[in-house]
C-alpha positions as CSV (number, residue, x, y, z in Angstrom):
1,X,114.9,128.0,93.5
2,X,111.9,129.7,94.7
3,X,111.0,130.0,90.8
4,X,110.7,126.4,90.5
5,X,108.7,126.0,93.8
6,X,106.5,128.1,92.2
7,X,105.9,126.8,88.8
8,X,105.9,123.1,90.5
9,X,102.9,124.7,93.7
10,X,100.9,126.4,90.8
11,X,100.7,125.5,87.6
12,X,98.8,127.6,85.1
13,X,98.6,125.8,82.1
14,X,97.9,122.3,81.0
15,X,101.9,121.6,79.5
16,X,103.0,123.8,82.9
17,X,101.0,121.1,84.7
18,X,102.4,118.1,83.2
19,X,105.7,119.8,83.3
20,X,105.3,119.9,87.5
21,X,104.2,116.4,87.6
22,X,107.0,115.4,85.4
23,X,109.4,117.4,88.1
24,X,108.1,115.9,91.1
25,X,108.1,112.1,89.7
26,X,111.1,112.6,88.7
27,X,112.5,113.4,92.3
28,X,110.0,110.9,93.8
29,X,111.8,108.1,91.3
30,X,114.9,109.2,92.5
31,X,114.4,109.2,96.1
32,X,113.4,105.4,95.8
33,X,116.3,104.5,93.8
34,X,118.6,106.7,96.6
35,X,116.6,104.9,99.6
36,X,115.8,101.2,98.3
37,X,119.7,101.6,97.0
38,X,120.8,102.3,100.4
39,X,119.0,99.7,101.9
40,X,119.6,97.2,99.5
41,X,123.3,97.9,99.7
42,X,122.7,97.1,103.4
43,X,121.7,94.0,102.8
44,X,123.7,92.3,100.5
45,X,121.8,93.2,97.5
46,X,123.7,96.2,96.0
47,X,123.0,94.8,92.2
48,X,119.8,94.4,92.6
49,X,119.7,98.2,93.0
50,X,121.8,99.2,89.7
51,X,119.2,96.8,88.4
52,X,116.6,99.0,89.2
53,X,118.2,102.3,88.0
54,X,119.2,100.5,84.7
55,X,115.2,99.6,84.2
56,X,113.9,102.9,85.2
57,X,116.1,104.6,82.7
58,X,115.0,102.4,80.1
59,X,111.4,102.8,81.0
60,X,112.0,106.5,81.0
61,X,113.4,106.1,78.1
62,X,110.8,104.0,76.4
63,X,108.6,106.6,77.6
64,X,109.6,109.5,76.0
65,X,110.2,107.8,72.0
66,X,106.3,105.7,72.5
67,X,104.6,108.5,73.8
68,X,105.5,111.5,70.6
69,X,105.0,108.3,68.2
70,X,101.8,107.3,70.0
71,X,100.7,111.0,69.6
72,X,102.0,111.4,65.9
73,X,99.5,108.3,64.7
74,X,96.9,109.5,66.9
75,X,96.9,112.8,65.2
76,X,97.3,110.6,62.1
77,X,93.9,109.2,62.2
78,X,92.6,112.3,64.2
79,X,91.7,110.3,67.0
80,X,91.2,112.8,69.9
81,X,88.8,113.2,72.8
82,X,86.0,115.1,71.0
83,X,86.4,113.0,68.0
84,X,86.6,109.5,68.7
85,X,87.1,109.6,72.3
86,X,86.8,105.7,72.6
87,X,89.4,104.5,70.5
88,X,91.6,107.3,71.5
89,X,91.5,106.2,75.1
90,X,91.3,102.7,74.2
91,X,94.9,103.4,72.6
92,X,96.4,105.4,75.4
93,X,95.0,102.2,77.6
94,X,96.7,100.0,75.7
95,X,100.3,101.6,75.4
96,X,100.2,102.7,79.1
97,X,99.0,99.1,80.2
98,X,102.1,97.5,78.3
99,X,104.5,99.6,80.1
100,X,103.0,98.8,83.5
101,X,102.7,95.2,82.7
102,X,106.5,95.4,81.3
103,X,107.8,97.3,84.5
104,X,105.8,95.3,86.9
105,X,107.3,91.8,85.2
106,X,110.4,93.3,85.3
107,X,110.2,94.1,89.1
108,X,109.1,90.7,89.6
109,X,112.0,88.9,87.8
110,X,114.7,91.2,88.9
111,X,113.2,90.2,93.0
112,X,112.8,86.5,91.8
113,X,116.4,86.2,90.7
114,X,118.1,87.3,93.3
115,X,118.6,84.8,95.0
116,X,117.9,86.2,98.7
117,X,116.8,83.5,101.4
118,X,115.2,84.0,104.9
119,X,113.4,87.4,105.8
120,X,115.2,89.3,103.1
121,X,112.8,87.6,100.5
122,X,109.9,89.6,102.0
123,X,111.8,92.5,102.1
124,X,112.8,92.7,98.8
125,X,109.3,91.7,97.6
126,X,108.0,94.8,99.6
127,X,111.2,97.0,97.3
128,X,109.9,95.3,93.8
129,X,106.0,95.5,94.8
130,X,106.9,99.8,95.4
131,X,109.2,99.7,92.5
132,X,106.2,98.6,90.8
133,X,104.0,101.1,92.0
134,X,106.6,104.2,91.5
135,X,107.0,102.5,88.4
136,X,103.2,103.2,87.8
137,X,103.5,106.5,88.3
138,X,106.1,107.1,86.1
139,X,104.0,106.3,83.1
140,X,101.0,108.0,84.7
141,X,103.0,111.1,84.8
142,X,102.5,111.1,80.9
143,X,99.2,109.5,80.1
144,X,97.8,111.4,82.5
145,X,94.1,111.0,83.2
146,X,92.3,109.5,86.1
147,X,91.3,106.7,84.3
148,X,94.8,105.8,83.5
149,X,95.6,106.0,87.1
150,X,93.1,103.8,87.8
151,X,93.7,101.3,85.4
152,X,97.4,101.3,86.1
153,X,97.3,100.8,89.3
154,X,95.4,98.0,89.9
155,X,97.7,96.6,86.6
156,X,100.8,97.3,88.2
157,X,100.2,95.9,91.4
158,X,98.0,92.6,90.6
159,X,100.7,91.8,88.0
160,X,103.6,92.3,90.1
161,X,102.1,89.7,92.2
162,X,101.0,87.3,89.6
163,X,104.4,87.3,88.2
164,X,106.1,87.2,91.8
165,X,104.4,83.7,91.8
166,X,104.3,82.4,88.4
167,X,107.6,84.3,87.2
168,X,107.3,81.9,84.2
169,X,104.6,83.6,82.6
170,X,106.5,87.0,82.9
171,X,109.3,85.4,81.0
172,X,107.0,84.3,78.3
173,X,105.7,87.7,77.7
174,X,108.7,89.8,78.6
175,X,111.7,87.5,78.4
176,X,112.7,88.5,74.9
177,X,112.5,92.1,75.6
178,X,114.3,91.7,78.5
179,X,117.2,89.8,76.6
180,X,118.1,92.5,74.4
181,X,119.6,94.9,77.5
């Protein structure tokens, strides 16, 4: 155990530092799903929270086949920082951006459609609008760069509340992808 503590407290390489984020967002997306779960379940809203663990596993999932394929063309057309550094972040902006925008509409609709009335609308607005941001942080945790934090953030959040209000344009981008799970 103390092993791991120490390869997550003091990384030494780059793929040893991507490696500890990968470890700790992992636990932090777990933790949400354990305590939005648990406080979902106490109000009512139990689905809604194997909702949320089906989605992450599919954006983890969608994660880890785009990213290596996303790499391969890259190396393709030997697009790398010192290279072409503008189209190569322009790319990594793109993919990550869709995945935000994809996980944030996703929050949005799974909130919208459940259906909750009174004070328990707010609250699970405040679970989707954190899903949204953990959700964030997930695809951070591999394009990782402070301009992808950036970017994502602001993404994330602003769309989770555009399509908490207008959840038809979320279907209109989304809604087929959404349909096939």
């Amino acid at each position: 155990m103390s092993q791991i503590l120490d390869f997550i407290a003091f990384p030494k390489t780059e793929e040893q530092e991507t490696a500890s984020k990968l470890l700790i967002i992992v636990g932090v997306n777990l933790a949400f799903l354990l305590i939005a779960g648990l406080m979902l379940w106490l109000f009512g809203h139990s689905a809604l929270a194997w909702q949320f663990a089906k989605g992450y596993a599919l954006l983890w999932v969608l994660l880890l086949v785009i990213s290596p394929i996303l790499n391969f063309i890259q190396r393709m057309f030997r697009l790398n920082l010192y290279d072409n550094a503008n189209v190569f972040v322009a790319s990594n902006l793109l993919v990550s951006g869709v995945l935000v925008l994809g996980w944030s509409t996703f929050a949005a609709l799974v909130v919208q459609g459940a259906g909750a009335t009174g004070w328990v609308v707010g609250l699970l607005y405040a679970v989707g609008f954190l899903a949204s941001y953990i959700g964030e942080q997930v695809v951070t945790a591999i394009f990782n760069g402070t301009i992808y934090q950036l970017a994502n953030l602001v993404l994330a959040l602003v769309s989770f509340i555009v399509f908490a209000i207008w959840p038809v344009l979320g279907r209109t981008l989304f809604g087929w992808f959404f349909n096939l799970f």
